[in-house]
Every structure is written in C-alpha cells, then in structure tokens.
LUMTI-390852 format. One record per residue (C-alpha): residue number from 1; x negated, z negated, y negated. Coordinates in nm, 2 decimals, padded with zeros to 4 digits. Layout:
BEGIN
     k        x        z        y
   NUM        X        Z        Y
...
END
This chain:
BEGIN
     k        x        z        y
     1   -03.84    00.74   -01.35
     2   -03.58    01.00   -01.43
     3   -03.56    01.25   -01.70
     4   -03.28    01.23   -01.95
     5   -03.05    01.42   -01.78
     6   -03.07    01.19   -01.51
     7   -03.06    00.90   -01.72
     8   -02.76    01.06   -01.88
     9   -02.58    01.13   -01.56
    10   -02.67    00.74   -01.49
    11   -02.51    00.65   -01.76
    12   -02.21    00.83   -01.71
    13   -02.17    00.70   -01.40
    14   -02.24    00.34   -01.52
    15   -01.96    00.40   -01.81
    16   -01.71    00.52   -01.54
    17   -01.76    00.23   -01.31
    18   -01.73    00.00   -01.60
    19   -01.41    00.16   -01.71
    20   -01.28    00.08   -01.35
    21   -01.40   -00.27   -01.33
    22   -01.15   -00.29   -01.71
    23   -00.85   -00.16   -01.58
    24   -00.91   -00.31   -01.22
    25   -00.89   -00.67   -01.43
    26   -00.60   -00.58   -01.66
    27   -00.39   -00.46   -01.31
    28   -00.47   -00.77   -01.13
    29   -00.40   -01.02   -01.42
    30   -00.03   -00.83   -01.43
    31    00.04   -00.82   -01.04
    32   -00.08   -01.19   -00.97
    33   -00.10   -01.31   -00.62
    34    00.20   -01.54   -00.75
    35    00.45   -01.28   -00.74
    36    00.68   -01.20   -00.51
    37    00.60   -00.89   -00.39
    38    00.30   -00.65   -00.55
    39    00.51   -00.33   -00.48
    40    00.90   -00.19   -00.38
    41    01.01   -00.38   -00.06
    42    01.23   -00.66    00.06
    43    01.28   -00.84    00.36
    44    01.49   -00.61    00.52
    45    01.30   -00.29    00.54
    46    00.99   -00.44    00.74
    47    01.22   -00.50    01.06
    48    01.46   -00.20    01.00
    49    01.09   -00.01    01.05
    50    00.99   -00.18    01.38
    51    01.32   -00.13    01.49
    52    01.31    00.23    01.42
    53    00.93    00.24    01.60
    54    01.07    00.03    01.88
    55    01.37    00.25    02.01
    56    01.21    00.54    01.98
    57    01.18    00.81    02.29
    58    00.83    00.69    02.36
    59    00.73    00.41    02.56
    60    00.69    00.08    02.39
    61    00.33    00.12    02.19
    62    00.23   -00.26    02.25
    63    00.06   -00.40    02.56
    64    00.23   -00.61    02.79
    65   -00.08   -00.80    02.96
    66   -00.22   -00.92    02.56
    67   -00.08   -00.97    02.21
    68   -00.04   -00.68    02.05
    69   -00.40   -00.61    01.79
    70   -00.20   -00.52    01.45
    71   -00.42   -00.37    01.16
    72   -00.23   -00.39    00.79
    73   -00.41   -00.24    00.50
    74   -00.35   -00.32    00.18
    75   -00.21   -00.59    00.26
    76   -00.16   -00.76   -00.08
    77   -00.05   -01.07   -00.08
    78    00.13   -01.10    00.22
    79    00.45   -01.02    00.16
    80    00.50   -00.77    00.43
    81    00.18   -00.92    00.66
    82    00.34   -01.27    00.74
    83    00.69   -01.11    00.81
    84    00.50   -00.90    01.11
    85    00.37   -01.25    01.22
    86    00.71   -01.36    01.24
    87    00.88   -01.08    01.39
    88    00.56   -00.99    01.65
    89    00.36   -01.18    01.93
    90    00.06   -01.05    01.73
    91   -00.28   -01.09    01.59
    92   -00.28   -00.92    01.27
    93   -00.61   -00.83    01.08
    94   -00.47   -00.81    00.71
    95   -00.67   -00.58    00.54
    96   -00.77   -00.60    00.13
    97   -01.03   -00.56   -00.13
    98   -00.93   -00.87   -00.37
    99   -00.97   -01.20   -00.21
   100   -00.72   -01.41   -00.48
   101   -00.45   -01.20   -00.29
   102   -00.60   -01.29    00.09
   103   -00.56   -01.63   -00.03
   104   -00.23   -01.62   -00.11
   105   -00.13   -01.46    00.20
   106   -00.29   -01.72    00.38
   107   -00.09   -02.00    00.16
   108    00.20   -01.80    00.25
   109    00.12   -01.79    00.63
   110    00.04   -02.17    00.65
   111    00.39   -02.21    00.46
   112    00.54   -02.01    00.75
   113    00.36   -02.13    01.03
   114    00.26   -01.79    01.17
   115   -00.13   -01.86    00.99
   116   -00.30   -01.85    01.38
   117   -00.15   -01.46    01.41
   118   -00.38   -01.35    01.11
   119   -00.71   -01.28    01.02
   120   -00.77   -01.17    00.66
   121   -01.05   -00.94    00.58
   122   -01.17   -00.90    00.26
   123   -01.30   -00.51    00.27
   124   -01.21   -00.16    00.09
   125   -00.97    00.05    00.29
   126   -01.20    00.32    00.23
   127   -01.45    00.19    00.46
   128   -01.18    00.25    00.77
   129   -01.30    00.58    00.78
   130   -01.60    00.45    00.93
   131   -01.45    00.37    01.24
   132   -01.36    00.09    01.43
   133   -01.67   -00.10    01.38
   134   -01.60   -00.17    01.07
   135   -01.30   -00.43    01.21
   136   -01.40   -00.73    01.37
   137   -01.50   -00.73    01.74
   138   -01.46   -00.32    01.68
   139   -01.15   -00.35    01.84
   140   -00.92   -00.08    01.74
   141   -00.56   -00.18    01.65
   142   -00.22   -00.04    01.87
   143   -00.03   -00.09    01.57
   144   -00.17    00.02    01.21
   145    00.09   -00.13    00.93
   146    00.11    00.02    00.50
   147    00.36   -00.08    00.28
   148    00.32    00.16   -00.04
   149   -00.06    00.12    00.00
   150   -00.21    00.37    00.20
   151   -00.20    00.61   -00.13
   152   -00.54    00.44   -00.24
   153   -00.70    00.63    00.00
   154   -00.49    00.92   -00.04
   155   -00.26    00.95    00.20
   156   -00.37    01.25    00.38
   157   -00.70    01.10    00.46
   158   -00.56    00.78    00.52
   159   -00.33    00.94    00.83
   160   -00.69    01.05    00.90
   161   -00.87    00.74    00.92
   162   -00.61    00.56    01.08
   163   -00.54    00.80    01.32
   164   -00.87    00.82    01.43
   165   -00.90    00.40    01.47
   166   -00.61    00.38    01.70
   167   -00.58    00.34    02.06
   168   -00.40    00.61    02.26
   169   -00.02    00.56    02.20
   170   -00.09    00.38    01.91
   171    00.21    00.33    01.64
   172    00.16    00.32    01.24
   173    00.43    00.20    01.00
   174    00.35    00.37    00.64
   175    00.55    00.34    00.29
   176    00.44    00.65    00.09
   177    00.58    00.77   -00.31
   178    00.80    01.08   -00.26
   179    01.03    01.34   -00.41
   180    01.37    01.29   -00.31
   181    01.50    01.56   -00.50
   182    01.36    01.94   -00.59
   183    01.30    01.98   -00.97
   184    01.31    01.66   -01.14
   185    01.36    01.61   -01.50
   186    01.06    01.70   -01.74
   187    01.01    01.37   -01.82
   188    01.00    01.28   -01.46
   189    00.77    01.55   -01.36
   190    00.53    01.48   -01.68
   191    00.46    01.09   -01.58
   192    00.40    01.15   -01.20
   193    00.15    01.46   -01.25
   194   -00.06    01.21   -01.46
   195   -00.01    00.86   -01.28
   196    00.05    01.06   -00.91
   197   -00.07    01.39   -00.90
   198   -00.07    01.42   -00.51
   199    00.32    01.34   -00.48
   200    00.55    01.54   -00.27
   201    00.83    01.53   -00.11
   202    00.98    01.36    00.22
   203    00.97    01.72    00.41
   204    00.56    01.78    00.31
   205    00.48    01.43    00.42
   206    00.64    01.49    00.75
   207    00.44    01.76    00.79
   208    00.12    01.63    00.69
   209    00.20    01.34    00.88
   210    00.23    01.62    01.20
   211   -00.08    01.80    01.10
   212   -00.27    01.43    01.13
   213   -00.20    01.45    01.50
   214    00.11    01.18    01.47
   215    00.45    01.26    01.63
   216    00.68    01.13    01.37
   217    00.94    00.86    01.53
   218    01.15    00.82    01.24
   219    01.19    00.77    00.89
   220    01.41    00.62    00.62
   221    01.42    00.54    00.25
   222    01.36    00.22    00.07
   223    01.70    00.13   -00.10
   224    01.68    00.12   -00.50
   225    01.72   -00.27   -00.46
   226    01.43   -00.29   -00.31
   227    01.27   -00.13   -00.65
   228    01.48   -00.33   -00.89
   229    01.56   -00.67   -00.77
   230    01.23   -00.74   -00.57
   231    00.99   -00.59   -00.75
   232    01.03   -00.51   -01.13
   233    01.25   -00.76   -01.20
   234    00.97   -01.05   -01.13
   235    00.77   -00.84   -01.32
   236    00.93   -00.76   -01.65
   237    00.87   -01.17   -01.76
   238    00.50   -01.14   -01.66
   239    00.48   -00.81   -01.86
   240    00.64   -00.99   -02.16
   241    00.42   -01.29   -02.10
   242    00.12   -01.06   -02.08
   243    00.19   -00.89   -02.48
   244    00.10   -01.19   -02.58
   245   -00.20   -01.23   -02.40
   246   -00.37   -00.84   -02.53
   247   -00.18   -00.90   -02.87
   248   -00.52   -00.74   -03.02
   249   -00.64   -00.61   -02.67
   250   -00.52   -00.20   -02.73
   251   -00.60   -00.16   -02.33
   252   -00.50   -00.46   -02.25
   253   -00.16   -00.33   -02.43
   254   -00.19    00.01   -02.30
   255   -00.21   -00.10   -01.94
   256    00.10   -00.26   -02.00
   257    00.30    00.03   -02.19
   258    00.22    00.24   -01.87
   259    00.38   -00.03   -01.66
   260    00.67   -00.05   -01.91
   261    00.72    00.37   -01.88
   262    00.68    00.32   -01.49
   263    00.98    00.08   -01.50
   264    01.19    00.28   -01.75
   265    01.11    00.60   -01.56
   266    01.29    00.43   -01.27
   267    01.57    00.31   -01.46
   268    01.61    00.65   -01.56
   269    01.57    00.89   -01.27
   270    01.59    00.68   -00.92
   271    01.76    00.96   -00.74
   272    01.50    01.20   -00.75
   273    01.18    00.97   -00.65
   274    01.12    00.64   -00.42
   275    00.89    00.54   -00.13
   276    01.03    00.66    00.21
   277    00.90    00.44    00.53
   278    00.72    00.65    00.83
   279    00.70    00.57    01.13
   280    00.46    00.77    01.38
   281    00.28    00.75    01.72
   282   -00.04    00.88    01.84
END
C-alpha cells in the first residue's frame, strides 16, 4: 500500500489519463473515419513525393528481386495508404492506434482493389521505437511513409525511430507543420506556441532531418488547396453538425472552438505556416 503522497501522485496520474481518454473521444467523433481526408493533402502530392524520392541521385531504394516492404504510420484512414497501393508493387503495413480508422482504410482498399497490398496494424507509433520486432515478421520496411503524422511522436524522435527500423538505403516520405515565413503575426505565433510548441521552420527541419542520419532527397510544399478544399472544407459541416451535439457539453464545445481558431488561423495567415513534404534516404 502506498502512502498518500503516492496515492496522490496515483491520482494525478489517473486524472491525466482520464483527461486524455475525453479529448481523445471528442477528436475522433470530429475527424470520423467518414471523411475524406483526417489532415492537409490531396491526391496529387502523394505521387509528386515518390517522384521526387524516385529521381533522386541515389539508386532506386526498392528491391528488384521482391515487392517493396512499405511501413506508413499514422495512417488514418487511408487516404494516403491506398494511393501507395496504387502507385507501388508493394506490401504496405499501415500503421494506427484507432481501429474504426483501419477499418475504413480497408473499406477503402477493397473499393480500390489494391486490399492484398496491405496489412493494417492496429498499434501506437510510439512503440516503433522498439525496433523492428514490433512489425510483423520483424521485417524492417525499405520505404517508411507519414503524411502530417509523424508529429505524435515528435518529429525528432520519430526521424529516430524510423531511421533506426530501416534497411540500408532505405527511403522515408514525411509531411511535417512548418514556418514558411520568419516572424509571423502575434496572433499566429500565440496559437502555435500553445497547440505546436515544437514548430519550426523548413531550414531547422532539414537540418534535424540531417542530424537523424538522413541525406535529404528533396522537398516541397503542400499547396493551400490542399488545406482548404480537401481538408477543412469537409470539415466545417461536421463541425456545425457537432454544436449541436455538445450544446451543453463546455468541452465538447471547447474542442470544437479550437478547431474553429485552427481553421480561421489558416484563413488568416497561410503564407507564413503549412506542412512541407520530406523526402530522405538512409
């Protein structure tokens, strides 16, 4: 038995995780497995990056004697995971810790006939930094695929744990939140030191992304359509749909005024912030 300090820092602890589990369920009732897409992206940007990865200076980083072993974490629904399937002679282990969205991607896969390319896997991403024998068969991937996902790690010790599950002359394709311009408004600056405290800008990543052990192939940023069209603007009708729903639910409500400042922030100040797309080798 503990002594009430310990209780205390039980309880603490208890408190916290419940406070997760809350806003865990509010997110996931507003970014259903239903919608298109769970974050900035459209169909254009997922080949634009292979491209990029493919015409690079190095060698090609996929096998020619087996289909190439693709890991994609954070996955989502999908969105990004079935168009690999259709653009690679791949098996793809799509990585992610809610199931409802693994079911979608599969519904989605079926839909596009690619579902024998992937293998969901419902698992934190945390637990990559394990190792490889945390995948199944241990088998470690030759291409490691994020689309504005890796940040749940933290994207420094994502590069980490990614880089460290490769095999040698392994490629990774990774979406990450950056500065596009120096001092942004204080409005700006105020919303992403609370929601995004580790942001900055396209030259740190690139040198972060060095430090990791990655030679950087290329990089590019996602166009504002990719913000506006495929992502908010399916959302803005959920969000409406959802006031109703936490009328006299004040974190239900609050959950959904951040979302609402998150949009109106972009509305506002799209040249000095987006994700920019990375693409690395081992």
């Amino acid at each position: 038995m503990g002594g009430p300090e310990e209780s205390g820092d039980a309880k603490t602890v208890d408190m916290q995780e419940a406070d997760m589990q809350e806003s865990l369920r509010y997110l996931y009732e507003v970014f259903d497995p239903s919608l298109p897409r769970l974050g900035p992206g459209d169909e254009a940007c997922t080949p634009r990056a292979l491209e990029i990865l493919l015409t690079g200076r190095h060698r090609s980083p996929f096998p020619r004697d087996r289909r190439t072993r693709v890991l994609d974490v954070g996955c989502g629904n999908g969105a990004s995971t079935v168009r690999l399937a259709q653009l690679l002679d791949a098996d793809i282990t799509a990585l992610d810790s809610h199931q409802p969205y693994l079911d979608e991607l599969m519904r989605r896969a079926e839909a596009a006939g690619v579902e024998d390319r992937i293998r969901p896997l419902c698992l934190d991403m945390a637990e990559l930094k394990r190792g490889p024998g945390v995948l199944p068969d241990g088998r470690r991937p030759d291409l490691i695929w994020s689309e504005g996902a890796l940040y749940c790690m933290g994207f420094v010790e994502g590069l980490a744990a990614c880089h460290s599950l490769l095999v040698p002359g392994g490629a990774m394709g990774v979406s990450e939140l950056c500065w596009f311009q120096p001092d942004p408004p204080d409005d700006c600056l105020r919303f992403f030191t609370e929601e995004y405290p580790p942001m900055i800008d396209i030259a740190a990543n690139l040198a972060a992304i060095q430090a990791a052990g990655f030679d950087v192939v290329g990089h590019f940023s996602l166009p504002e359509s990719s913000w506006r069209d495929s992502y908010y603007a399916p959302m803005k009708p959920r969000l409406q749909v959802l006031r109703q729903t936490y009328a006299d639910d004040a974190a239900g409500v609050g959950m959904l005024d951040m979302l609402q400042r998150e949009i109106d922030m972009y509305e506002r100040f799209s040249a000095y912030y987006g994700y920019e797309f990375f693409l690395m080798r081992t």
